[in-house]
Every structure is written in structure tokens, then in C-alpha cells.
C-alpha positions in Angstrom: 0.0 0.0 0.0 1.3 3.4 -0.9 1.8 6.0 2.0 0.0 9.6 0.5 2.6 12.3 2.0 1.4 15.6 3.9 1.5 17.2 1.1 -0.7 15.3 -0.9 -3.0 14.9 1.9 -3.1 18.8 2.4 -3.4 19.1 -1.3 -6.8 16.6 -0.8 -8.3 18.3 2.4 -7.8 22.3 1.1 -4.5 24.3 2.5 -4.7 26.7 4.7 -6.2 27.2 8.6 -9.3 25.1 8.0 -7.0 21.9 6.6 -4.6 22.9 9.8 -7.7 22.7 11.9 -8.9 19.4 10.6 -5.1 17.7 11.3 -4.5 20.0 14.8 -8.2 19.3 16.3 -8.5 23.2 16.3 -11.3 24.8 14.6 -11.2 28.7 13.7 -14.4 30.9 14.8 -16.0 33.9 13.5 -13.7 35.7 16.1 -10.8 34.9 14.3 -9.7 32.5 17.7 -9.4 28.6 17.6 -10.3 26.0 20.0 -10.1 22.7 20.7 -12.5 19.9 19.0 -12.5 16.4 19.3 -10.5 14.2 17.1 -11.8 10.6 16.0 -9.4 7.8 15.2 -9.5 6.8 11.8 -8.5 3.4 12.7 -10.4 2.6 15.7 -13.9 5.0 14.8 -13.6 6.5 18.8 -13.3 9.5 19.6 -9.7 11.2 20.7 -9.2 14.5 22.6 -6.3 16.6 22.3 -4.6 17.4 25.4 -6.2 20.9 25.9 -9.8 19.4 25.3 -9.0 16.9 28.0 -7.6 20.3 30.1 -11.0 21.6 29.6 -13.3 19.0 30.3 -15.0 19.4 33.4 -14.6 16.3 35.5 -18.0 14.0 35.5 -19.6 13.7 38.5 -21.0 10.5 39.0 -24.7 10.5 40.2 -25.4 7.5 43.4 -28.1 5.4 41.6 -31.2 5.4 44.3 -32.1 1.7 45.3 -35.9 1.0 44.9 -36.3 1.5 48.4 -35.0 5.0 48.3 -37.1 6.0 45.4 -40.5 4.7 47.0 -39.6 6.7 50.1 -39.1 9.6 48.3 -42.1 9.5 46.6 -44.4 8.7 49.4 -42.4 11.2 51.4 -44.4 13.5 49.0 -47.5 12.0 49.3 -47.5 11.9 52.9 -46.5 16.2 53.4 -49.3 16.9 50.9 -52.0 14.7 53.2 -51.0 16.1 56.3 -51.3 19.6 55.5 -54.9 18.6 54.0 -55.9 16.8 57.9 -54.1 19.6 59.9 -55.7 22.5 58.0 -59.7 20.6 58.3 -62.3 22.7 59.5 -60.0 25.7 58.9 -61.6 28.0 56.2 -65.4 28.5 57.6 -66.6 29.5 53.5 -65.5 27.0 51.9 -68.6 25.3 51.9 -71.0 28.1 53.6 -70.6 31.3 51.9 -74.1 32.8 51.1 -74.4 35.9 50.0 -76.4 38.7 51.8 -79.0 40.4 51.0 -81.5 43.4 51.5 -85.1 43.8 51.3 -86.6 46.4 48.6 -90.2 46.1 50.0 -90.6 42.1 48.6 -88.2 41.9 47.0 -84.5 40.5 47.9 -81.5 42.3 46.5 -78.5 40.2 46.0 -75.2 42.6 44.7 -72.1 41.5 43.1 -69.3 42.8 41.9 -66.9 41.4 39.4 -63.6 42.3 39.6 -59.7 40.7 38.4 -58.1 39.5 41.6 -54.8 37.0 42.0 -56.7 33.9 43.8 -54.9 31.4 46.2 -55.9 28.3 44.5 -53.4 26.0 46.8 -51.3 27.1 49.7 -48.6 29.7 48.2 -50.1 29.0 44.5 -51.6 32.2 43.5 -53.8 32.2 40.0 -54.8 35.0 38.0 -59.0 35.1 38.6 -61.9 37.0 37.6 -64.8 37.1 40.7 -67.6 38.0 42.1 -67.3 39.9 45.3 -63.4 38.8 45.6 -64.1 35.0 46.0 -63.9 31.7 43.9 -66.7 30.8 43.4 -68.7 34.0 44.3 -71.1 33.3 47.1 -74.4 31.7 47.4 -77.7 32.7 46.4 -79.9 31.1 48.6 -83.5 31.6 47.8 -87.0 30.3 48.7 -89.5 29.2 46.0 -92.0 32.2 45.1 -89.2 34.5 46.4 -88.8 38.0 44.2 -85.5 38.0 43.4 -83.2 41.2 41.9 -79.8 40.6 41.3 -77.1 43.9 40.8 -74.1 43.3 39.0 -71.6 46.1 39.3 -68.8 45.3 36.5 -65.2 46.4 37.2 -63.5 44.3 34.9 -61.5 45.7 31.9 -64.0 44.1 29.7 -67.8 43.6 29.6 -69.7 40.8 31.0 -73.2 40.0 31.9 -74.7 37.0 34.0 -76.5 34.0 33.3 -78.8 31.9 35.6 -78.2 28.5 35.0 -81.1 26.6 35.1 -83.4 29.1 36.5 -86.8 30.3 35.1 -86.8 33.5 34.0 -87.9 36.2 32.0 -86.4 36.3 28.4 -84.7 39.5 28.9 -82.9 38.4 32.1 -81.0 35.3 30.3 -78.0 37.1 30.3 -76.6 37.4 26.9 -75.1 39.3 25.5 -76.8 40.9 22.4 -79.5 38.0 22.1 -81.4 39.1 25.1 -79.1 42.2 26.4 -76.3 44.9 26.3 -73.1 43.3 27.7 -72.3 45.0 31.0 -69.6 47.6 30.0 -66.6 48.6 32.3 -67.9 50.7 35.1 -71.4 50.2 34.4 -74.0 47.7 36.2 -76.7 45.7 35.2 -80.3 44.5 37.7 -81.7 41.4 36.9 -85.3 40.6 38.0 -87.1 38.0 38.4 -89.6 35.1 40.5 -88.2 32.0 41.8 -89.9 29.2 40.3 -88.7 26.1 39.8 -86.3 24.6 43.0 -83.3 22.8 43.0 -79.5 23.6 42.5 -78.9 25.7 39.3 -75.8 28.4 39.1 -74.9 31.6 38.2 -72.3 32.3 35.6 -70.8 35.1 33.4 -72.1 34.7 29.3 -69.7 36.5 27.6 -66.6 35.6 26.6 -67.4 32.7 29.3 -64.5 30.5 28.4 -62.2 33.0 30.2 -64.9 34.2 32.7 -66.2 31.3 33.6 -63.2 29.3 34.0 -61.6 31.8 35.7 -63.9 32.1 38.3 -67.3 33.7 37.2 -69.4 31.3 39.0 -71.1 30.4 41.4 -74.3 28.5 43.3 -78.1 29.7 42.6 -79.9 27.5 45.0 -84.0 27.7 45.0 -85.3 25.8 48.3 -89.0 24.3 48.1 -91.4 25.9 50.6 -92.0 22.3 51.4 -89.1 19.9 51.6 -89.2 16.3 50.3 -86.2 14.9 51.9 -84.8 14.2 54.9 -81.4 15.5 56.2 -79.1 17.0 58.5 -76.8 19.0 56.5 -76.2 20.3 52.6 -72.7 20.8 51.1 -72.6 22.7 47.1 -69.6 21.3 45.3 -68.4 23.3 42.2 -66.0 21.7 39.8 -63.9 23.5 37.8 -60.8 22.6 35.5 -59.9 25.8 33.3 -57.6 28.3 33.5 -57.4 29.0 37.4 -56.7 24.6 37.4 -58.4 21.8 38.6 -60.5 22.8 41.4 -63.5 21.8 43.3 -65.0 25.5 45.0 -62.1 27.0 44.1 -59.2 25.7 45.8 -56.8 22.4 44.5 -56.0 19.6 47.3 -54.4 19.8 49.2 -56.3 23.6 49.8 -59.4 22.2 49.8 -61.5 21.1 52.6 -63.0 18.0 54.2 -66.7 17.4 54.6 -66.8 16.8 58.7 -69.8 14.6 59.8 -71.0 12.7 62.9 -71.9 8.7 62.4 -75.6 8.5 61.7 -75.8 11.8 59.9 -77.2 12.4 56.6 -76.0 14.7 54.3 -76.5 16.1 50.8 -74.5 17.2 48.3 -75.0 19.4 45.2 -72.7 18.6 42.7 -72.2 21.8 39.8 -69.7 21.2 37.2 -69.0 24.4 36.0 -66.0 23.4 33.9 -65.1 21.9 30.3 -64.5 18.3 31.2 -66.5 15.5 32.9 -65.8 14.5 36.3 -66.6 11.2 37.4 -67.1 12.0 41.4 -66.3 9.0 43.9 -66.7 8.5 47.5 -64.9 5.7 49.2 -67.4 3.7 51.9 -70.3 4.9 51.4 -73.1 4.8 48.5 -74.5 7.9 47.1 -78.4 8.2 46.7 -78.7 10.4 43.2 -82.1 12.4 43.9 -82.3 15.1 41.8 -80.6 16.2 38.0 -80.6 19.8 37.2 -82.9 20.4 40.0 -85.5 17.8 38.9 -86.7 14.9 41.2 -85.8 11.7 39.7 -88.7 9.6 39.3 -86.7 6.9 40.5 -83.7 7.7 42.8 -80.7 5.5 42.3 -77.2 4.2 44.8 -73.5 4.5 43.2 -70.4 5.5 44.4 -69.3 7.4 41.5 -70.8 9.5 39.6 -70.1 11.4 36.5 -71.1 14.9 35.8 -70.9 16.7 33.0 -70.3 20.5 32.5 -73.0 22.1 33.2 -74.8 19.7 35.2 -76.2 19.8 38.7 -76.4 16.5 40.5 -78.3 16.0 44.4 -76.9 13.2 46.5 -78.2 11.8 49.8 -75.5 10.5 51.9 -75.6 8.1 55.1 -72.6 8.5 57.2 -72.8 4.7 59.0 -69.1 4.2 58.7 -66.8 6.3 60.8 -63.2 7.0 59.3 -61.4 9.3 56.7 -62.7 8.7 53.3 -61.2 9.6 49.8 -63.6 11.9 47.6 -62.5 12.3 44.5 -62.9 12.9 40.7 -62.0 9.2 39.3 -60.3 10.8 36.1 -57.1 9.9 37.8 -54.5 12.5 36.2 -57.1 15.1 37.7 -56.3 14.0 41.4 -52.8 12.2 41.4 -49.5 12.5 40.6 -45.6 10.8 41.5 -46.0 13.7 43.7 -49.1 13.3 45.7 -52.6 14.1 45.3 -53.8 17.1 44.1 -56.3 18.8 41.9 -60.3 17.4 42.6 -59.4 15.8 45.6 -61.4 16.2 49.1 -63.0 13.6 52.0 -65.4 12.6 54.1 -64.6 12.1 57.5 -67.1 10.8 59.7 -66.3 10.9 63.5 -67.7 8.8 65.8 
């Protein structure tokens, strides 16, 4: 085999500083200086570093591989901090599930006023979210109303843009639907709006912004419209609202993400009920470890024929009433079953609350 000389090897690759950067391992930059690259040996295919690249490199630092062991307790280190913050902070934040809103009599009629204003909302502890609400709070509070009540709702917009309010589910008047340019002006900035009308129908319904609602809505223009019958079919000792939500202020049920949110707290033999109100985009399948759930009402409606499950999905902009027996005392998981919208390798979070019933 004949040996090519430099020359003719020079002569192959181009002269000049790019050939003597190809046979030096140096390779000239726009700055006119050269450094070191790697070289690869033409026999062996691996690469070779010169002695300044070898200089330069930074030494590797090898990482201890965790054993299996390690790992798990890592992870259910996580797990465990996020659970006990949830049990130490129970019973902590009176309105999370009673926050009714106020009102004041105009002869027979009840005035209910809100306000809708950008706020930063504390969805989980130290996790503030950029909201839009009604008097400051996610959800807004509840309107709480008795059938044949005369009802007149103020909204006072001080938003950047306009909005309006819809009743979800409620009987009313054409012209107090709520939207925009079908049945009203949109509520400008600085300007208000009164909606009028006679509670009819009972049940659980909602109350919701109608314009531009994707944003609104799920960033926090909502809230509970509850009609009570002058006469009460059912029997129980205590009534929780649950609003779902899963846009842009995150995975939430009344406004706050586990481990923010808070337990339902009842005594064994108690019976409760619970009005689910999905006021977001996706469905949420809701289960309760333990105990069945008596489904008694959909969109304020009796069913003809209640039914038992343990989970049950709603979809967005349903209303669902539950009966609940609390016969077996303990901490129970409540939960939407969608399982990336409650847990993670880092511990629950998201649409994630309980039942604990003490003895």
C-alpha cells in the first residue's frame, strides 16, 4: 500500500487554517480564535481528545443510583406532606362550603349585589392564579333563595371588559338570560346591570358570566343559585354545594386544589346532601370511598326513580343532588375518578377532598 505524504494529503483536504484545523483538532471561529474539538481515530472510529480538550473538560460527576427503596420513600415522602397539611388545616376555612351571599329587602323583593372584579386567587397554599370574581371570591357566594321568592340581582362590572350573568337553570324572564346581544347589552366597564325576576322552579342551578365565558367562567365567574322548596321532600341534617372547575385557574373543586381544599366533617348516623355543579369543560366522574351515594335530583328535577353509586359522573353544566348516610366512621377519599385530575408521582392534588365521619 502506498503512503499519501502531507502534502498530498493537504493538497486533498484544502490548505490553509481550515485543513490545519482538521489535522490539529482546532477549529477557527467567527472571532478569528481557535479552539479545541475532538478528534476521531481513523483506525479505531472513537473518539480522541487533544490534550487541551482533555484540560477543559470538566470532570464527570457520577450521580449515586437510588435503590428501589429509596425511590419509594421519596415519593411517598411527598404523598405523605401533601396529606398532612390537608388533615391539619380541616375545618379551617369556615366558607369553603357556607358562603351565602347577603342580601336586603326592597319592600318584597331580595336584593342580591355583586361585583366582578380581576383578583390574584390562592388556588393551593402559596399557589396564587390570575381570577376573575364575584365579590373577591372563587366561586362567588351563594344565592340562597325560597321558592315564590322575588329575586333582583345587581351586577356592578369592574373588569376591563364587559360581561353579563346568566342563571343557569333558573326560570326566567327572556330579557334576564343574560346574553349578551340575544337578550341584552353586555355589562360595560364601570357600568351595572339588575336582573329581576320570581323563583320558580327549585333545585340547585348556578350563576355564571355569558360573555366571553371561556375565560370568565373558568376563571372564576361562577357560582351556586340554589331555589329551596317551601316544602321539603327529603330528609337531612346538613347540605354541602360542590363546584367543579378545570380551566384556566386549574383543577379545582369550590375554588381551591387539594391539598387547599376542605374535608366534609360529619357525625356517624348523619345524613348529608351534596350538590354537585360542574361548571368546567370536562366531565368528572365523582367518587366516594365507603359509602353509597343516593342520586335524587338532575338539574334540580326529582328523579322519578332515585338511584345508589359510588361514582358519579357529571358533566359541564350539570347539577347533580346526592343523599348521603354516614354509617361508617373513618377518613374517606372523595375524588374525581379521572385519575390524572387527582394524582400524581408527587401526591394528590387537583379534585381531591374527604369525608370524615367521626364517631
Amino acid at each position: 500500500m502506498k503512503l499519501i505524504s502531507r502534502r498530498e494529503l493537504l493538497q486533498r483536504t484544502g490548505s490553509g487554517v481550515a485543513a490545519l484545523g482538521v489535522l490539529t483538532g482546532c477549529t477557527q471561529t467567527t472571532s478569528g480564535l481557535t479552539v479545541p474539538t475532538p478528534q476521531t481515530s481513523a483506525t479505531s472510529g472513537h473518539t480522541m481528545q487533544t490534550p487541551e480538550v482533555a484540560a477543559a473538560a470538566p470532570a464527570v460527576q457520577s450521580t449515586p443510583i437510588k435503590s428501589p427503596r429509596e425511590q419509594a420513600d421519596e415519593m411517598d415522602a411527598m404523598h405523605e406532606e401533601g396529606i398532612n397539611f390537608f388533615v391539619e388545616n380541616a375545618g379551617k376555612d369556615s366558607k369553603f362550603w357556607k358562603n351565602p351571599l347577603a342580601f336586603q329587602m326592597d319592600g318584597d323583593v331580595k336584593v342580591f349585589e355583586v361585583t366582578c372584579r380581576e383578583i390574584q386567587w390562592e388556588l393551593a397554599a402559596g399557589q396564587m392564579v390570575s381570577a376573575m370574581a364575584y365579590n373577591d371570591v372563587v366561586p362567588g357566594p351563594e344565592i340562597r333563595v325560597t321558592e315564590g321568592d322575588k329575586v333582583r340581582v345587581i351586577c356592578h362590572n369592574e373588569m376591563p371588559q364587559s360581561t353579563s350573568i346568566h342563571f343557569h337553570g333558573v326560570r326566567t324572564p327572556n330579557a334576564m338570560d343574560g346574553v349578551p346581544f340575544l337578550t341584552q347589552p353586555p355589562i360595560k366597564p364601570g357600568d351595572q346591570f339588575s336582573y329581576e325576576f320570581t323563583a320558580t322552579n327549585t333545585g340547585s342551578h348556578m350563576y355564571h358570566s355569558h360573555h366571553n365565558a371561556a375565560e370568565q367562567v373558568g376563571k372564576g365567574l361562577l357560582g351556586a343559585f340554589v331555589i329551596e322548596p317551601k316544602t321539603n321532600p327529603y330528609v337531612y341534617d346538613s347540605d354541602y354545594t360542590m363546584i367543579l372547575n378545570d380551566a384556566s385557574i386549574g383543577l379545582s373543586i369550590n375554588g381551591r386544589s387539594f391539598p387547599h381544599t376542605q374535608p366534609i366533617i360529619a357525625t356517624l348516623g348523619e345524613k348529608i346532601r351534596v350538590r354537585y355543579m360542574n361548571e368546567g369543560m370536562m366531565i368528572h366522574p365523582m367518587h366516594l370511598h365507603g359509602m353509597p351515594q343516593l342520586v335524587i335530583e338532575k338539574d334540580g328535577y326529582a328523579l322519578p326513580q332515585p338511584y345508589q353509586c359510588d361514582t358519579l359522573n357529571i358533566a359541564p353544566g350539570e347539577r347533580y343532588d346526592v343523599l348521603v348516610d354516614c354509617d361508617l366512621a373513618g377518613v374517606w377519599a372523595y375524588h374525581c375518578h379521572i385519575l390524572t385530575h387527582a394524582e400524581s408521582p408527587h401526591g394528590m392534588f387537583g379534585m381531591v377532598t374527604a369525608l370524615i365521619v367521626q364517631e
